[in-house]
VOVO-403069 format. One line per 8 residues: for each residue y, z, x of C-alpha. Coordinates in steps of 0.2 Angstrom, whole numbers. Each point is the difference from the previous one (the first is absolute). Example, Ala and Ser with C-alpha at 12.3 -4.5 7.8 and 13.67 -1.06 7.14 Angstrom:
2
-22,39,62 | 17,-3,6;
//
This chain:
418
72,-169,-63 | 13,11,6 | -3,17,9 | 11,12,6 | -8,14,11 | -1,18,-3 | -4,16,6 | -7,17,-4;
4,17,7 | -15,11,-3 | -4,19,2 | -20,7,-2 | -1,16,-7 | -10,13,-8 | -12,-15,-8 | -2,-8,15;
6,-15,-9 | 14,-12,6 | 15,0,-10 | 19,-7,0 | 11,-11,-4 | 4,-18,3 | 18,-8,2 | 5,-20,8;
-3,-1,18 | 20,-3,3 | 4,16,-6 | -8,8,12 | 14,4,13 | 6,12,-16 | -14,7,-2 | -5,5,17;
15,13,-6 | -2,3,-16 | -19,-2,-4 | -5,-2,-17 | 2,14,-15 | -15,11,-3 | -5,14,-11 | -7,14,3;
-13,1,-14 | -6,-17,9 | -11,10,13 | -10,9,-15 | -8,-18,-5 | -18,4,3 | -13,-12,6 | -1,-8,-16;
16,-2,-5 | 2,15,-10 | 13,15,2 | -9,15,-10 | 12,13,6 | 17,1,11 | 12,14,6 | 12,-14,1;
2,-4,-19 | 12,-18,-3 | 15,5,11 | 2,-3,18 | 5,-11,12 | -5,-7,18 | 0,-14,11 | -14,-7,7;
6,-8,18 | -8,-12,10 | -7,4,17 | 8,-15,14 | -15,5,10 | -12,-4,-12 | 4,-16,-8 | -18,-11,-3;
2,-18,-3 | -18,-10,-2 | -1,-19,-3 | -17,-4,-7 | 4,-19,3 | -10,-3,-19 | 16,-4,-10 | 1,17,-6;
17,11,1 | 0,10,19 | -5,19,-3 | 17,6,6 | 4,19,0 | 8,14,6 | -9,18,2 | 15,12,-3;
7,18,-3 | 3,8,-20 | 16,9,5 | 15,9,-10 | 15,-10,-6 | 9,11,15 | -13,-8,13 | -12,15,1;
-16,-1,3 | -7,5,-20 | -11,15,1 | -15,-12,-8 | 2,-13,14 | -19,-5,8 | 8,-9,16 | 13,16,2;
-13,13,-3 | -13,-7,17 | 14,-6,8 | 7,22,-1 | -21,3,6 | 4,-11,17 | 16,6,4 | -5,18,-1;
-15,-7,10 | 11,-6,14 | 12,13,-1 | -11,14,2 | -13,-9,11 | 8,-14,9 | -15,-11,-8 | 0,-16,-10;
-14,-4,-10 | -8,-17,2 | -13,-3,-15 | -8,-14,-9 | -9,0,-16 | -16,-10,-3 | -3,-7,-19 | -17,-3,-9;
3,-11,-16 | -11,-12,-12 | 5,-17,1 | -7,-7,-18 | 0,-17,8 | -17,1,5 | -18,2,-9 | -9,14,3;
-17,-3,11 | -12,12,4 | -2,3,18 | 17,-6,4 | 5,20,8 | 11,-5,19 | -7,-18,-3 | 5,-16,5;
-6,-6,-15 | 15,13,-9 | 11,-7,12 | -2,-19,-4 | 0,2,-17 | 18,7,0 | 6,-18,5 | 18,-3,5;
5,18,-7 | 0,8,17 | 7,-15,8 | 16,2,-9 | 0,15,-2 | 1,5,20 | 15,-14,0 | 9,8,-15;
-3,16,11 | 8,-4,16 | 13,-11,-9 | 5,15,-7 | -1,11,18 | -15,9,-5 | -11,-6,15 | -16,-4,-6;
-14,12,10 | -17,-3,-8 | -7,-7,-17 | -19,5,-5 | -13,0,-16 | -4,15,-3 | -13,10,-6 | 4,0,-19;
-3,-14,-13 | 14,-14,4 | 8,15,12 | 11,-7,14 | 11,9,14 | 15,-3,9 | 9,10,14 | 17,-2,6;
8,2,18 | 8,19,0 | 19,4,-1 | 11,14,4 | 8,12,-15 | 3,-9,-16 | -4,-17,4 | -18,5,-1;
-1,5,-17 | 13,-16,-3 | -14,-11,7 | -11,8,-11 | 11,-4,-15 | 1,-18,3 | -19,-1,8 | -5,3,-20;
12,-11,-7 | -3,-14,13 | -20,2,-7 | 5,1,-16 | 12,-17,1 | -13,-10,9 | -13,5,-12 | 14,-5,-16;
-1,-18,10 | -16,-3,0 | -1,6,-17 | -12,14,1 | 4,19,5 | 1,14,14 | -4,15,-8 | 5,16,8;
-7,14,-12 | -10,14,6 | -15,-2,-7 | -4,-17,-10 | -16,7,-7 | -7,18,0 | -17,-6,6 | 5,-10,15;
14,1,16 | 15,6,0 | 16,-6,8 | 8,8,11 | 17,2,10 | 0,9,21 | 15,5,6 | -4,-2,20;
15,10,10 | 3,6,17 | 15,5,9 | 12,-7,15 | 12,11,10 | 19,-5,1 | -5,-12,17 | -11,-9,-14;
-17,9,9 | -14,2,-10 | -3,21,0 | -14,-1,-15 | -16,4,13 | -3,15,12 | -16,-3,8 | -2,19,5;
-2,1,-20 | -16,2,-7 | 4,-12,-14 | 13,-9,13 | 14,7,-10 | 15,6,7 | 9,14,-5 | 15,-7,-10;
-15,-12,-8 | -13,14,-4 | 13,11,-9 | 7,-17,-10 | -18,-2,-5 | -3,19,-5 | 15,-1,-11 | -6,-14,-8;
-18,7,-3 | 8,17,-7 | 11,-12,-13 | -13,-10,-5 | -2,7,-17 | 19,-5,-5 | 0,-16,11 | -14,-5,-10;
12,-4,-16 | 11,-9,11 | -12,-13,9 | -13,-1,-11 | 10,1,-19 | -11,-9,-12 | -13,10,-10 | -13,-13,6;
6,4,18 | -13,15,-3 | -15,-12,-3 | 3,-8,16 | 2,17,9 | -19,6,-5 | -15,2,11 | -10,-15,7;
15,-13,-2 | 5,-1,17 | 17,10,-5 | 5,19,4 | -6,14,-10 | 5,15,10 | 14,3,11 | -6,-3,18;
3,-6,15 | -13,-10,9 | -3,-12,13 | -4,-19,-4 | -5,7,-18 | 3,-10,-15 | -2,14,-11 | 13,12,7;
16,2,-8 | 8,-1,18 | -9,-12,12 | 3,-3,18 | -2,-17,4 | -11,-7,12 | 10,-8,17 | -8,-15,11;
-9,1,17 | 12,-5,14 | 16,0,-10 | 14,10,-1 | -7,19,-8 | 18,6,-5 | 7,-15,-8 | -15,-4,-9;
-4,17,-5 | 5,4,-20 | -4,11,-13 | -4,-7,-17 | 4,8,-18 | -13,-6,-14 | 5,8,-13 | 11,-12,-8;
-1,-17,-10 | 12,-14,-6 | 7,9,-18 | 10,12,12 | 16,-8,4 | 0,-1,21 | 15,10,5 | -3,18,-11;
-20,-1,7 | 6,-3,16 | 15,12,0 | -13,14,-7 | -11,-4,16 | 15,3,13 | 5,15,-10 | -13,7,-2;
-4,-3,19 | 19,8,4 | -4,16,-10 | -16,-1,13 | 11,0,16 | 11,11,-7 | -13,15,-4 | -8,-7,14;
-18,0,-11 | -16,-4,7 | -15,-10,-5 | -6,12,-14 | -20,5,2 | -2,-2,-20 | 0,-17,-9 | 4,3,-16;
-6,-13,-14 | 15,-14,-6 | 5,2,-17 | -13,-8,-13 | 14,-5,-11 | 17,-7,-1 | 6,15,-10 | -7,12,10;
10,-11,15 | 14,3,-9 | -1,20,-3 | -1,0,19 | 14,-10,2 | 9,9,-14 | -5,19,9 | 5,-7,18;
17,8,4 | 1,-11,17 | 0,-16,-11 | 12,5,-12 | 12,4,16 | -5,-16,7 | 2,-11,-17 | 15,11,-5;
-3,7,-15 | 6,-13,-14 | -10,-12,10 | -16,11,0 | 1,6,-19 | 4,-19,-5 | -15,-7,9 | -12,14,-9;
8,-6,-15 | -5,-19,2 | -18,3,6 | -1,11,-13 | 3,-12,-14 | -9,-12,8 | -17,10,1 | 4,7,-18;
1,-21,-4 | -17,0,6 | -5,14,-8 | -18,-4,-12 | -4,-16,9 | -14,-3,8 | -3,-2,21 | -2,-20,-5;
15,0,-10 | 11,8,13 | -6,-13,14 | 4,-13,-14 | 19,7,-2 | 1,2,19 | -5,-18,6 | 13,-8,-14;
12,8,9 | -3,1,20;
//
């Protein structure tokens, strides 16, 4: 049979979701130019394929341009077609960066970082999913039992990984039913939350292969364990130093990262509707699950909001040393959670805020999320404003889709979907 290739530049936005267009692989010298039409109304496509309100109406036009830097090509060696794809930038017809672009809004977060601060954030985000190609077992929690019964998942899934340039850093069971978790090695700026992008879709791919599934909702069932998404970061100077860890700190903090951390803490109400965007995100985030419930800051604590990660005897403290944000999950899209984070952390520096003494509860609710976001005059400047006011609208509609169903029902429509 003949084949001609193609390719497919992508954007992930307010769903979280992966989204583009595909073209023959021979056009895309052009392309690299000219990048493929788009429409504005496209980013008000929820998470289940729906668009139940948009400021854009049918007009509009944008381009969505592919990224040189991050091209992705994986050859599964089965037969199948090579996942090949390009990561790109939703810009005006003129060239502009478009108000609504995810890639363009964290990409703003760092430069002001590095601007005002002379830092560059290195991060990495560490996924929990449910790969369906397994049988439940009980006793199976970190086993190696959980971890045989995967079969050649992992395998091929760490080859698609670092085929694609996302080097493979740890795959475990976890502690949830059929609950497995991957790290990745960190990058700097936006090729963290690029990694991120293709991590999930690499997981997702291998998973299509084998003909099962990785599913990355929040919370599969309202009785068990949810999955989640932590954003590790810490910084390096312009020689490329690490400058995260003061040792005369009582947290080990040092000043530039103990303010980054208090702004995050003071934002966490608004951040919430950013990293963790799904109704069911707020069944996850509940007491006795392992996950966050107020906004603290703690030492090698798995229920803090904020966690500061253990570092190994006899290595290097500074380099190791990270911070670890946990309020997040896989139906955020990985540049607007971790462009929120670095904001949020600027708007720290800035004020030059200290850890607060009060940890306030997280919002019990997307919608009361989103009337934090929605009140928070720091995130409309951040967002901009037709940004900020188009994302309320989307979540929105897509909590008032969910409106009447039950905890169950929601997990349901959530784990067709991610």
């Amino acid at each position: 049979m003949n084949r001609e290739p193609l390719t497919m530049v992508c954007t992930c936005e307010m769903s979280g979701r992966v989204r583009g267009k595909g073209f023959p692989a021979r056009e895309l010298p052009s392309r690299m130019a000219r990048g493929v039409g788009w429409v504005p109304t496209n980013a008000m496509i929820n998470a289940f394929s729906a668009i139940p309100a948009t400021p854009f109406g049918t007009g509009g036009d944008l381009i969505l341009v592919p990224d040189p830097a991050a091209e992705f090509e994986v050859d599964f060696a089965d037969g199948s077609a090579k996942e090949h794809f390009f990561l790109g930038d939703l810009r005006h017809l003129d060239g502009t960066p478009w108000e609504l672009c995810p890639r363009d809004f964290l990409r703003r977060a760092l430069a002001a970082l590095h601007e005002e601060t002379r830092l560059t954030l290195l991060s990495a985000f560490e996924h929990e999913f449910t790969y369906t190609g397994v049988d439940e077992a009980p006793g199976n929690a970190y086993s190696l039992d959980a971890f045989r019964r995967q079969g050649i998942f992992a395998e091929a899934f760490t080859a698609a990984l670092r085929a694609a340039g996302c080097e493979p850093d740890s795959f475990m069971a976890e502690f949830g039913a059929r609950q497995y978790e991957f790290t990745v090695d960190p990058a700097e700026g936006i090729r963290a939350a690029d990694r991120a992008v293709v991590a999930r879709e690499m997981a997702r791919a291998t998973a299509h292969r084998l003909g099962h599934r990785a599913v990355f909702a929040p919370i599969l069932d309202p009785g068990g364990v949810g999955n989640g998404v932590h954003i590790h970061f810490s910084f390096r100077n312009a020689a490329g130093t690490p400058v995260m860890h003061d040792p005369a700190d009582p947290l080990g903090l040092s000043p530039a990262a103990r303010q980054f951390v208090a702004g995050i803490l003071h934002h966490q109400p608004a951040l919430c509707a950013l990293t963790a965007p799904a109704t069911t995100s707020y069944i996850r985030l509940r007491p006795n699950r392992w996950a966050p419930t107020h906004a603290t800051l703690e030492q090698q604590d798995r229920a803090a909001a904020v966690r500061i990660c253990p570092v190994t005897p006899g290595t290097d403290v500074a380099r190791q040393f990270n911070v670890e944000y946990r309020v997040a999950d896989a139906a955020a899209s990985p540049y607007l959670a971790l462009a929120a984070i670095v904001w949020a952390g600027m708007d720290g520096i800035r004020q030059q805020r200290d850890i607060p003494a009060e940890s306030p509860a997280l919002p019990a609710t997307l919608d009361a999320a989103l009337d934090a976001l929605e009140a928070s005059e720091a995130a409309r400047d951040w967002m901009g404003a037709s940004h900020h006011a188009a994302y309320l609208m989307h979540k929105r509609g897509e909590a008032a889709a969910l409106a009447g169903l039950t905890e169950a029902e929601q997990c349901t429509r959530y784990a067709a979907t991610y």
